[in-house]
C-alpha positions as CSV (number, residue, x, y, z in Angstrom):
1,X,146.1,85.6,111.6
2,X,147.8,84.4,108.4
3,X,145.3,81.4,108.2
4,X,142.6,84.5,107.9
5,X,144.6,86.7,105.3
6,X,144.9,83.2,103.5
7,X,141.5,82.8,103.8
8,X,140.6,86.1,102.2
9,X,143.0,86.2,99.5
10,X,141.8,82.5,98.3
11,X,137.9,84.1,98.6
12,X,138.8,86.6,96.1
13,X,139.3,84.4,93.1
14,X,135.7,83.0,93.0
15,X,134.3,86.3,93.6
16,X,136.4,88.0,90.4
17,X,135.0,85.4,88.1
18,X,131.7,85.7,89.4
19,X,132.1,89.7,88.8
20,X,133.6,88.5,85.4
21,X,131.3,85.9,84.4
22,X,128.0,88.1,85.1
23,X,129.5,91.4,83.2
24,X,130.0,88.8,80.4
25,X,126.9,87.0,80.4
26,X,125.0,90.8,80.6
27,X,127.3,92.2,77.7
28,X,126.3,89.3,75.8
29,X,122.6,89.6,76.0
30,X,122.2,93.5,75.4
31,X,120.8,94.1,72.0
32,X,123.4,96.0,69.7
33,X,127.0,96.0,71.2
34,X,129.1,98.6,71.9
35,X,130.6,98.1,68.2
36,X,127.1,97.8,66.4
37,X,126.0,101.4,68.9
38,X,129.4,102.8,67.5
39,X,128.6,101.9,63.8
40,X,125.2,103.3,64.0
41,X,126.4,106.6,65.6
42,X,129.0,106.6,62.5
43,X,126.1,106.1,59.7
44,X,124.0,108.5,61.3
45,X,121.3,106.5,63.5
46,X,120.9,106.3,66.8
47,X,119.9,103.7,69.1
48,X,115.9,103.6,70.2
49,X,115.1,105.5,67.4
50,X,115.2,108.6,65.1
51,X,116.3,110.8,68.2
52,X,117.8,108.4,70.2
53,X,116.9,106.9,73.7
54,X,116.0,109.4,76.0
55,X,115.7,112.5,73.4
56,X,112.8,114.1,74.6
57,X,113.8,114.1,78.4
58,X,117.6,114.8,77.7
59,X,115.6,118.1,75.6
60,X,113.4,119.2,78.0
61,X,116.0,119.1,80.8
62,X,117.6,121.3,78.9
63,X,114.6,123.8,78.1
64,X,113.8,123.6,82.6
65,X,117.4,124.5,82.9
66,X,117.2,127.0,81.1
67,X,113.8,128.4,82.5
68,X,115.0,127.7,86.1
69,X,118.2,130.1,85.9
70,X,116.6,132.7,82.9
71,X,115.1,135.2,85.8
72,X,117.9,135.1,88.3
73,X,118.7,138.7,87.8
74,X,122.4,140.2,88.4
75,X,125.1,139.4,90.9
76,X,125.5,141.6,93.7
77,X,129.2,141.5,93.7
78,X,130.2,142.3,90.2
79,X,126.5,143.6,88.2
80,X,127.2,140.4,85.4
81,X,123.8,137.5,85.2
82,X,126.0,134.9,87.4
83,X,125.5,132.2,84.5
84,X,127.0,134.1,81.8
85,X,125.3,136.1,79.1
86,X,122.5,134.5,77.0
């Protein structure tokens, strides 16, 4: 039993710095760091472009939202729209 507690514990030191290794190695190879993203964000660009990565569907998720709960009418209990007013 000890052998196989052994056994694991030993195990989990090749496995951590594989899990280290590959977050470095993919860290490394993504254009634009976290630091160079931050910077960016500071002087007013964003990354991808004008609007940023992702813009138009963050935008239009926004607009369905918005259309899907617009025309749920009142709540039974207390009269109020059950999102808040608009």
């Amino acid at each position: 039993m000890w052998t196989y507690v052994l056994q694991r514990l030993l195990l989990m030191i090749p496995t951590l710095f594989g899990i280290l290794l590959i977050t470095f190695v993919v860290i490394q190879f993504v254009p634009g760091g976290p630091v160079e993203q931050m910077v960016a964000q500071f002087q007013g660009f964003e990354a991808g472009g004008a609007e940023g990565p992702g813009a138009a569907a963050a935008g239009g998720y926004r607009r369905n939202w918005r259309s899907c709960h617009d025309g749920v009418g009142a709540s039974s209990s207390s009269a109020r729209p059950p999102f808040g007013s608009r």
